[in-house]
N, C-alpha and C positions, 0 to 999 in steps of 0.2 A: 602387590598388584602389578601388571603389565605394564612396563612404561611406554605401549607404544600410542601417541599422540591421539586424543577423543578431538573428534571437529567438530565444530561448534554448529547447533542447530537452530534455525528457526521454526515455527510450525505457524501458517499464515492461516488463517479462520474465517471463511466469509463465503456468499451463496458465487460458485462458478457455472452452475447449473442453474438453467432455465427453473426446474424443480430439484432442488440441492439434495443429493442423493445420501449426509452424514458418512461417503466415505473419504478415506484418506489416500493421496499418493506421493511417493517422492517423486520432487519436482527433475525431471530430466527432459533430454533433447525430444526422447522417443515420448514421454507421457504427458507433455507440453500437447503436442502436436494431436496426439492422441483425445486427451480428453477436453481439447478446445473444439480437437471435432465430434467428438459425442454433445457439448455444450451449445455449438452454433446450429446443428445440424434442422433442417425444414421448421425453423421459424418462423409463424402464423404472427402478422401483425396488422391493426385497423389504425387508418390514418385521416387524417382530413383528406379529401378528391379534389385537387389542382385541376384536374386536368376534365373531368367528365362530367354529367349533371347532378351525379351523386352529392352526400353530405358526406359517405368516408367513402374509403376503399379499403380493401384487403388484399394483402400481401404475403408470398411463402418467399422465405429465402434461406440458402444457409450458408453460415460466415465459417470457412472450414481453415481460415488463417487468419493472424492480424491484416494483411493487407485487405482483406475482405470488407472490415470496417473502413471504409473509405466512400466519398459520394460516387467516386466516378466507377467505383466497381459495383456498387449499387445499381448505377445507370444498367450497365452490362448487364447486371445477372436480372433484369427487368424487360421481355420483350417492346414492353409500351413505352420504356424510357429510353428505350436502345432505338428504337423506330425514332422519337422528339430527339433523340439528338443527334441522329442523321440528318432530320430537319433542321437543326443550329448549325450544324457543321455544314451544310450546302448554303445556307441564309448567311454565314460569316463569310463566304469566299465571294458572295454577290458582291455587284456593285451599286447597286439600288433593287428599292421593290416597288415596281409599278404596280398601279392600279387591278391589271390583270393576274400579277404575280400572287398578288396580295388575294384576291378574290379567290385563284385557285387552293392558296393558302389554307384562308379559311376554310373550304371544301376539304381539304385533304387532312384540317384537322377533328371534325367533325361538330357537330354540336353539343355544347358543353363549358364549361365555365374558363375554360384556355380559350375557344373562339371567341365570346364572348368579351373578354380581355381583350384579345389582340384586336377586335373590331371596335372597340373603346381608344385604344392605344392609339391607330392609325387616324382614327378620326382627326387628330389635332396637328397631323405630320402635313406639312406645305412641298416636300420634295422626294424623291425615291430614295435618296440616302438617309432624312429623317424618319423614315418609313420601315428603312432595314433597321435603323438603329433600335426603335420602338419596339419592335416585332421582335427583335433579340432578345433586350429585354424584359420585356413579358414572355419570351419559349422560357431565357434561362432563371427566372424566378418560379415556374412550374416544375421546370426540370431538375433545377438542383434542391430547390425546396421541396419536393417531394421526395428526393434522396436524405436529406436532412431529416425529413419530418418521421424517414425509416430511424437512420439512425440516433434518434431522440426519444426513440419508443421509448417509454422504460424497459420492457423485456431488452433490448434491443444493448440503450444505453450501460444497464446495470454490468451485461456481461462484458462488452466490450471497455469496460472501467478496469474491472478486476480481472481482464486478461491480460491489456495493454502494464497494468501498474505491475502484474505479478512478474511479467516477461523481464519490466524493467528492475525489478529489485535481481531476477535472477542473474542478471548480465553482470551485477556486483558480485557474484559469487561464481567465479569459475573454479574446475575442479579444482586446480591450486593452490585456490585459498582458504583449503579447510574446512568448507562452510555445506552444509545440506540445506535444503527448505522441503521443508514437509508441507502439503497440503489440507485442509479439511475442508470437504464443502456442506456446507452447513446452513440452515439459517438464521437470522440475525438474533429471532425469540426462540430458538433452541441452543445458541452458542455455547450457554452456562452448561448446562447437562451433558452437552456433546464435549467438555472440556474435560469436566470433571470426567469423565471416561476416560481419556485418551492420556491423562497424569496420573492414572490409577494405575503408575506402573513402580520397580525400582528408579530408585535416584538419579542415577545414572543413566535412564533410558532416558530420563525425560526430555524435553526440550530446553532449550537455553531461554528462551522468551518465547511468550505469543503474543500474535502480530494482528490483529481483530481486526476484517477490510472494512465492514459496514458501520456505519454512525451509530454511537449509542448515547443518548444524551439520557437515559433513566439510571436518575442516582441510585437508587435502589438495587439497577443491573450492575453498575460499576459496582455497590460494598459488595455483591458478591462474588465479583471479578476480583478486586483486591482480596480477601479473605480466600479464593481459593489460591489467587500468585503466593499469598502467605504461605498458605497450608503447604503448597508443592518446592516454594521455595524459587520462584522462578517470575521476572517481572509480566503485566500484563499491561499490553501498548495497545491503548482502544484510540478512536477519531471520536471527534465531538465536534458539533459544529460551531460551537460558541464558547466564551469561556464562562461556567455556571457562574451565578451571582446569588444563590438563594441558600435558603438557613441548612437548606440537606447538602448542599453542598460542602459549606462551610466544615459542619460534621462528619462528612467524608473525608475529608482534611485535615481533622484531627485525627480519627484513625489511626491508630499505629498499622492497621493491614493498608492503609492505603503508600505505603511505602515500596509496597508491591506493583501499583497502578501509575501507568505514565497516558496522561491524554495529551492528545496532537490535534492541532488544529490546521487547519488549508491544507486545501488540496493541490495536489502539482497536476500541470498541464502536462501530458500523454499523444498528444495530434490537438490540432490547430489548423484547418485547413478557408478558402473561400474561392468563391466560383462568381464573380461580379458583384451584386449585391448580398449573395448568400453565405455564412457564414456558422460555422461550426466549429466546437472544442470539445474534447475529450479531458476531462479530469480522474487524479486516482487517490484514493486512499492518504491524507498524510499519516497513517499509521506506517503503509508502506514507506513514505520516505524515511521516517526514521528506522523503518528496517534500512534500508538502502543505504545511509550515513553512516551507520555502525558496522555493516557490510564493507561500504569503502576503508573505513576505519580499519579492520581487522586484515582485509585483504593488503592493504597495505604498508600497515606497523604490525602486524600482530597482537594487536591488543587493542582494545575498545576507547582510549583515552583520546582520538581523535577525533570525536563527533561533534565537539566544536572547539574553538578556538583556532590559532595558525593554521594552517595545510588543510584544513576540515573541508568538508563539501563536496556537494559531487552536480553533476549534468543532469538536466531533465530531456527529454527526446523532443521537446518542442514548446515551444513560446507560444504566447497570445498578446492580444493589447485591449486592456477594459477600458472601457468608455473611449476607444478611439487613443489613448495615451500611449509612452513609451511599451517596449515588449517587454515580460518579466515570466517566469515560470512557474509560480502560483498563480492560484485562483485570484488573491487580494496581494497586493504587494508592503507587508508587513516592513514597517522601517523598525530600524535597533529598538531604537525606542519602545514600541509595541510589543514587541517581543519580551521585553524585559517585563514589559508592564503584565503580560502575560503568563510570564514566570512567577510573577510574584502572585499570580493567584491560582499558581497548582496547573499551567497547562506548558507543552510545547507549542511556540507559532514557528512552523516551519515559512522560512523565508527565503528571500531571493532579491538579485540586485535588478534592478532596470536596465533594460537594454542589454541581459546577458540570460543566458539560462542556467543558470547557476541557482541552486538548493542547496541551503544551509542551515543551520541554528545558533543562533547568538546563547541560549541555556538550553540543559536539556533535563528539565525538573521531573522530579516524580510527583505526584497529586498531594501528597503528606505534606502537613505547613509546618510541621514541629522545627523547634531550633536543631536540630540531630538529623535533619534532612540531609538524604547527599543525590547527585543525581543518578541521571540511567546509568550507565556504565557502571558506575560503583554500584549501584543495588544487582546490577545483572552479574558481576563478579561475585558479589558476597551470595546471590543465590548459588553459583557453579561451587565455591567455598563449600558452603554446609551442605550442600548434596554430597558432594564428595566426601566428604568427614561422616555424614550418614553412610555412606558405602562402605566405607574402609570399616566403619567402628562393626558395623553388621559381617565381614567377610576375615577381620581380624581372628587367629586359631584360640580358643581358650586358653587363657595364662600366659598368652605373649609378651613379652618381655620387653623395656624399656627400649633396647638398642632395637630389637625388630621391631617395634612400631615407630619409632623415631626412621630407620631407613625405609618402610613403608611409605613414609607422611612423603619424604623426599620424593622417594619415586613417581609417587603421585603426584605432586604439585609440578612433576617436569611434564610428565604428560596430559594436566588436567588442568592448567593455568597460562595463563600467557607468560611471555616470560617478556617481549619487548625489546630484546635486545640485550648483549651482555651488561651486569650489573645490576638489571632489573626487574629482576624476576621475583615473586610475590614471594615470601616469606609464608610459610605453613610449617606448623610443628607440631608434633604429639606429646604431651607427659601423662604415664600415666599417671593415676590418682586414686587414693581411696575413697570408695562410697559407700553410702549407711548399708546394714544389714553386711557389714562384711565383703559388701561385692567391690569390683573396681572401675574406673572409669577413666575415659582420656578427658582433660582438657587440651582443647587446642585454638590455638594462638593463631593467628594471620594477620599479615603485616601488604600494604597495597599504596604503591607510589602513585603518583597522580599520573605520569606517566601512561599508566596502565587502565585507572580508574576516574580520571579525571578529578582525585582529588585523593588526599591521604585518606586512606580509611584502616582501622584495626578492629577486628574481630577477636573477642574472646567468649566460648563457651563450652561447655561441658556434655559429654555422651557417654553414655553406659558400653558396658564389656562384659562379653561374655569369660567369666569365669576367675 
């Protein structure tokens, strides 16, 4: 085989489109840009009406970059909110609002559920400073809250999740380090089908993992997520919002396919932003963090064995604070504890410290509860493992001989395995072997430091040969 270096793939699976189109792209600088702008382009959305005597309003916009998701670019690309906050912006630089100001005010905002407000507001002001202050804030809870109330949509929300989260796993993977992500846009009750296409290929095309953006909490949909990572040989990292507690769970658990299935729980924060009383957060996929970790991981040891423990971790692009507390960069701020407690029932809780933006994982479990469980990284090596050994066994010439397949196996495992560093590079061998009806076959051996896999792990199994 060709020793020269396979880079390691992701394939990320979730709706990027308004109406998810089932195709594929690799993720680069040009088809980022690209298909965020086919995705954002003259979005129709109905919102609650702040502002006029309406019960909604409707809204076209389109988000043709991440900065687009933002309130104040919202403002802008709104001629009605562009007009209120020229009125905020002249009302801030005042030094009161008389009676006459205030009068004209009203007039100039017309009749409607904002004049309405600001003529309630001013009612109870004793001064023209308490007067501007009122008036401020009721302009900027129409104003920004109607920017909010856009991007809260669901259309609105969904995409700017799974753009903002995809941007950031890609920033883990610069050309340097090896790494591809494949796109599919897909939706969440067509994932199965649209999978099982896209590993209906050789071994070696496949993907390293897939990375599922959307929630799936039907056990049902999970066994046949693990049953196909089984079949192709490749783990499957889905988001759940909870960690199961019910009897199908359990039995997902047992499962030997479910060795295949890693769930991740919390989402990380993506934007975080507030405009006085108004406030807003953007959350993304923790299926994507744990792309993102193993990402850091790789780009920076060459091998996956840092996804947790010492050096492990990585940044999220922005913090929040729930209930008013310290800032942290998940959704829930998971303590060790919980995490562990998490582990132990088949999930990843992706976590983070207080007052840092910092994402990590204290374990990084597969769903499988058997005593033989190992985690992600080692199941995601032992799939690259037997894809590989399916290749070679299928590409091996008829009647090849001990010493060629033995320097085959080598050459392969330099360009198809991590190596880590010197010293520690995976062990893979070939012997052949005789099998029934006369034919022959390799067994092969693999040997995997923790180093590399986050724990020792040894492989031994057996493949057919031609001839």
């Amino acid at each position: 085989m060709d020793a020269t270096p396979v880079r390691v793939r992701w394939l990320v699976a979730g709706a990027f489109l308004p109406s998810p189109s089932g195709r594929r792209f690799l993720l680069t600088e040009a088809s980022f840009t690209e298909q965020l702008g086919h995705a954002g382009s003259g979005l129709s959305v109905t919102i609650r009406d702040r502002l006029g005597s309406g019960d909604a309003c409707s809204h076209t916009l389109t988000f043709d970059g991440l900065e687009a998701f933002q309130l104040s670019a919202v403002i802008d690309a709104l001629p009605d909110l562009r007009t209120l906050h020229a009125v905020r912006e002249a009302l801030s630089n005042a030094r009161g609002l008389g009676p006459q100001d205030a009068a004209r005010l009203e007039q100039g905002l017309g009749p409607g559920l904002l004049s309405s407000a600001l003529a309630e507001a001013l009612r109870n002001t004793d001064s023209p400073q308490e007067a501007r202050d009122a008036a401020l804030a009721v302009i900027e809870e129409a104003l920004f809250g109607t920017a909010r109330d856009i991007l809260q949509h669901p259309r609105v929300a969904r995409l700017e999740s799974a753009w903002r989260g995809l941007h950031w796993l890609w920033a883990h993977c610069p050309t340097s380090s090896g790494m591809d992500i494949e796109v599919l846009d897909v939706e969440p009750h067509q994932v199965v089908d649209a999978l099982t296409r896209c590993i209906d290929v050789p071994a070696l095309q496949r993907p390293d993992a897939c990375f599922l953006l959307d929630t799936l909490d039907d056990v049902e949909t999970l066994h046949r997520l693990a049953a196909l990572g089984e079949q192709a040989c490749l783990p499957m990292v889905v988001a759940v919002r909870e960690a199961p507690a019910s009897e199908a769970w359990n039995r997902l658990r047992a499962d030997e396919t479910s060795r295949w299935l890693c769930a991740a729980q919390n989402p990380v924060v993506m934007m975080a932003e507030q405009h006085g009383e108004v406030r807003r957060e953007c959350f993304t996929s923790p299926a994507l963090a744990l792309a993102a970790l193993l990402a850091a991981s790789f780009r920076d040891t060459r091998t996956f064995g840092r996804l947790v423990g010492p050096g492990s971790g990585t940044r999220a692009p922005a913090v929040w604070r729930p209930g008013g507390r310290s800032p942290v960069a998940t959704e829930v701020g998971l303590s060790l504890r919980e995490q562990q407690q998490l582990a132990a029932r088949g999930v990843g809780g992706v976590g983070g410290w207080w007052d840092s933006n910092a994402v990590l994982l204290a374990a990084a479990p597969t769903v499988y509860g058997g005593r033989d469980a190992t985690p992600l990284p080692a199941q995601l090596l032992t799939g690259r493992i037997v894809r590989l050994a399916e290749e070679i066994a299928e590409r091996l010439p008829a009647g090849a001989n001990q010493d060629a397949v033995s320097a085959v196996f080598t050459r392969a495992a330099e360009a198809f395995l991590p190596t880590g560093g010197a010293g520690r590079a995976c062990q893979l061998q070939g012997k052949v072997v005789p099998a029934g009806n006369g034919g022959r076959a390799v067994q092969v051996f693999a040997a995997l430091r923790p180093e590399l896999a986050g724990t020792h792990v040894q492989l031994e199994f057996t493949l057919p040969l031609r001839g």
